[in-house]
C-alpha positions as CSV (number, residue, x, y, z in Angstrom):
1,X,0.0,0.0,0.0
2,X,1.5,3.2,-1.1
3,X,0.7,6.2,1.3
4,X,0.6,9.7,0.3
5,X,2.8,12.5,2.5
6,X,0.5,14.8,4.3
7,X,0.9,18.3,3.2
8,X,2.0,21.3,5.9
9,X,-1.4,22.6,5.9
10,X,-2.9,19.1,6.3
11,X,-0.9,18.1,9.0
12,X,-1.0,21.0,11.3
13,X,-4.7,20.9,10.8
14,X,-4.8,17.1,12.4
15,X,-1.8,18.5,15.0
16,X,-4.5,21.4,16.2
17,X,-7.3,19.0,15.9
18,X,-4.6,16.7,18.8
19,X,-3.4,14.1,16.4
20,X,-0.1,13.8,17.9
21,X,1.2,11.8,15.0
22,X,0.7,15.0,12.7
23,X,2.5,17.0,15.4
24,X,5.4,14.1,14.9
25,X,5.5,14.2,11.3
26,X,6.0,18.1,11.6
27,X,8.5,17.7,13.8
28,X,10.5,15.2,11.8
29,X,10.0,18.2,8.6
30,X,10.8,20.8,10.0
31,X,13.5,20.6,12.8
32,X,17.0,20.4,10.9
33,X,16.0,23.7,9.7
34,X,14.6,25.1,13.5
35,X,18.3,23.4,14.7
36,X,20.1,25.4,12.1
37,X,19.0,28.5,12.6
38,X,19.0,28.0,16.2
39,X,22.9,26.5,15.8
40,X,23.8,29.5,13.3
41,X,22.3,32.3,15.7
42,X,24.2,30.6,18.6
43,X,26.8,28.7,17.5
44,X,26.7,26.2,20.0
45,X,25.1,22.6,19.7
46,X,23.6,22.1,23.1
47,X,22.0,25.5,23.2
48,X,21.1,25.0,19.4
49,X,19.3,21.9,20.6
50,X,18.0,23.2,23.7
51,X,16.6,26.0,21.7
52,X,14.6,23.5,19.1
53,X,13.4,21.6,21.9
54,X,11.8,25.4,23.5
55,X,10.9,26.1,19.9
56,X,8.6,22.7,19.4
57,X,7.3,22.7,22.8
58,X,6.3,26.4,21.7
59,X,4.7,24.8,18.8
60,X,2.6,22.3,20.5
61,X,1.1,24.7,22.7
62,X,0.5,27.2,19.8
63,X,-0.6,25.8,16.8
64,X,-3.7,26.0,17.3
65,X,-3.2,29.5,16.5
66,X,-2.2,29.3,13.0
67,X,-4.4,30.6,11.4
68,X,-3.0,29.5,7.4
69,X,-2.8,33.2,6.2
70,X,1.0,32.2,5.8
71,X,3.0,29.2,5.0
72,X,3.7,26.9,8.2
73,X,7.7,27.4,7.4
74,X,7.2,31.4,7.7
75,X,4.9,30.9,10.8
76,X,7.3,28.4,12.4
77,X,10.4,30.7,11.4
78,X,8.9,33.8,13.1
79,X,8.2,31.0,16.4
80,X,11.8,30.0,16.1
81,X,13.3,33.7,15.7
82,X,11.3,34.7,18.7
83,X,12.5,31.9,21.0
84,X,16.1,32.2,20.1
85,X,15.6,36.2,21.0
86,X,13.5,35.7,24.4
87,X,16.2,33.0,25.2
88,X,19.0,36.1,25.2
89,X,16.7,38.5,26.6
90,X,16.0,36.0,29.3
91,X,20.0,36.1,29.7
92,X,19.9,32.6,29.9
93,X,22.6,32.3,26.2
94,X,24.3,34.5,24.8
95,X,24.3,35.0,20.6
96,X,26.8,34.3,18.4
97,X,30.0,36.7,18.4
98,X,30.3,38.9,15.3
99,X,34.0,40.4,15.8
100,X,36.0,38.0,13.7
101,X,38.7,38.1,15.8
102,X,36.9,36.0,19.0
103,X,36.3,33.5,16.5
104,X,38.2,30.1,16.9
105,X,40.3,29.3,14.2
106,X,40.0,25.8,11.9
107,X,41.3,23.0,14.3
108,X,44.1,20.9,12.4
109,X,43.4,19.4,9.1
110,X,43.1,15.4,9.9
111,X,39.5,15.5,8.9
112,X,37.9,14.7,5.9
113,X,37.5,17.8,3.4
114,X,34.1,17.4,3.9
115,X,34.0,18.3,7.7
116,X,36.4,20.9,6.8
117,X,34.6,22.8,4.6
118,X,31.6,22.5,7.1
119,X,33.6,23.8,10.0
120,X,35.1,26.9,7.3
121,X,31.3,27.6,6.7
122,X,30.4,27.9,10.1
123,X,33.7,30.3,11.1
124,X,32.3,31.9,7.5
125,X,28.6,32.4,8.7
126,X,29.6,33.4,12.4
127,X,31.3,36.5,10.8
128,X,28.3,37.9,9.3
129,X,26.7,40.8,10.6
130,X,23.5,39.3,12.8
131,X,21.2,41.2,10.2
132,X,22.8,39.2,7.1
133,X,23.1,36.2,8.9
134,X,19.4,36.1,9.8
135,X,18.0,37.0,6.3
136,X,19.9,34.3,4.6
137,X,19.1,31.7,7.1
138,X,15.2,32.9,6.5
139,X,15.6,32.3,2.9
140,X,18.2,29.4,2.6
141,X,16.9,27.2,5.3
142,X,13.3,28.2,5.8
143,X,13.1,28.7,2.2
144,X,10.6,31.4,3.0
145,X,10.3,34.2,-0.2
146,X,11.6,37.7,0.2
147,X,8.7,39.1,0.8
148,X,7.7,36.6,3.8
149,X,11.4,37.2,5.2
150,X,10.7,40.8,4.9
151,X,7.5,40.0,6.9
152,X,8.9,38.6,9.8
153,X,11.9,40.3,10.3
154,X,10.4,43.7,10.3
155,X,12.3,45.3,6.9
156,X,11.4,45.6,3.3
157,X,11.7,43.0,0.7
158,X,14.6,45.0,-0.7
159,X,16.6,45.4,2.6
160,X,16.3,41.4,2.7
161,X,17.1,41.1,-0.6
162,X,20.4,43.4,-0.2
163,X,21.5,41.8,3.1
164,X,21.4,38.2,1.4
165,X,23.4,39.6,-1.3
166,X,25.8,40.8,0.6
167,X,25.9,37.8,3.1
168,X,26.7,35.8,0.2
169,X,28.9,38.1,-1.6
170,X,30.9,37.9,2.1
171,X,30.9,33.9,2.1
172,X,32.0,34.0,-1.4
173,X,34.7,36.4,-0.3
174,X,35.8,34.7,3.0
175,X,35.6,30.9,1.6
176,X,37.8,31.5,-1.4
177,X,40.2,33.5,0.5
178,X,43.8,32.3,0.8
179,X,45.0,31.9,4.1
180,X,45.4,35.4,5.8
181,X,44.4,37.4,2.8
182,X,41.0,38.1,0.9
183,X,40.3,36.5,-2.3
184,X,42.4,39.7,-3.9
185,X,45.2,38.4,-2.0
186,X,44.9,41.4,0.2
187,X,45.3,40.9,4.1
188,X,42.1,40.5,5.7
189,X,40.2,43.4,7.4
190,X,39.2,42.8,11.1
């Protein structure tokens, strides 16, 4: 017997009606990309997870109030965003460092290049301003459209579509950089 995937809209409609299963399957959609947003804000696993955790529980209790008017992934990005933020206002973590220069460096290379690159896209994303950072995680991970982004984060399409520009413009710039220089060969700015 060949079974059909629930859509979002489907599912959280069975979730709010209390079928915990729907609530499961939403889960299991949808938290790699609460975990990385949550992991790219604070760059730190256990609060990254601790902060998905807060995020579904959050969920659970609330879904009842989505009301469809958006897609589930905006809805649950803007639930996300705000748990991440009462978490630091709560002073309970602490967001991700933006001066480049607290940032670890690469640990030695006895790792696959695979692990490598994903630890030089971390160090990468953890030096982008907060702003940049958030709009591309909004549309790279969420997949949510500019506009939605520009919804939920308070700004104009166009200021999200500039700051993911030059987030990726940045990434472009720091990943293909040789060691201690830009990718002009120029010594990095701090």
């Amino acid at each position: 017997m060949v079974t059909h995937p629930m859509s979002d809209p489907d599912l959280v409609a069975s979730a709010a009606a209390g079928d915990l299963s729907a609530y499961e399957a939403l889960v299991r959609l949808h938290a790699d990309a609460v975990y990385a947003h949550a992991l790219r804000f604070f760059g730190d696993v256990q609060i990254a997870e601790d902060a998905t955790q807060e995020v579904f529980l959050k969920v659970y209790r609330t879904i009842g109030s989505f009301d469809g008017r958006a897609r589930f992934s905006t809805w649950l990005y803007r639930v996300t965003r705000n748990v991440c933020l009462d978490m630091v206002r709560a002073g309970k973590r602490t967001p991700l460092p933006v001066d480049p220069v607290t940032l670890e460096p690469l640990s030695v290379a006895d790792f696959a290049d695979d692990v490598v690159f994903s630890r030089s896209l971390q160090t990468a994303l953890r030096a982008l301003a907060p702003e940049e950072r958030e709009a591309l995680g909004a549309i790279g991970i969420f997949g949510l459209s500019y506009a939605e982004a520009g919804e939920v984060l308070g700004v104009p399409e166009g200021t999200v579509k500039s700051r993911v520009f030059r987030a990726r413009r940045a990434l472009t710039r720091i990943l293909h950089a040789p060691e201690g220089g830009d990718a002009d060969g120029l010594p990095a700015r701090i």
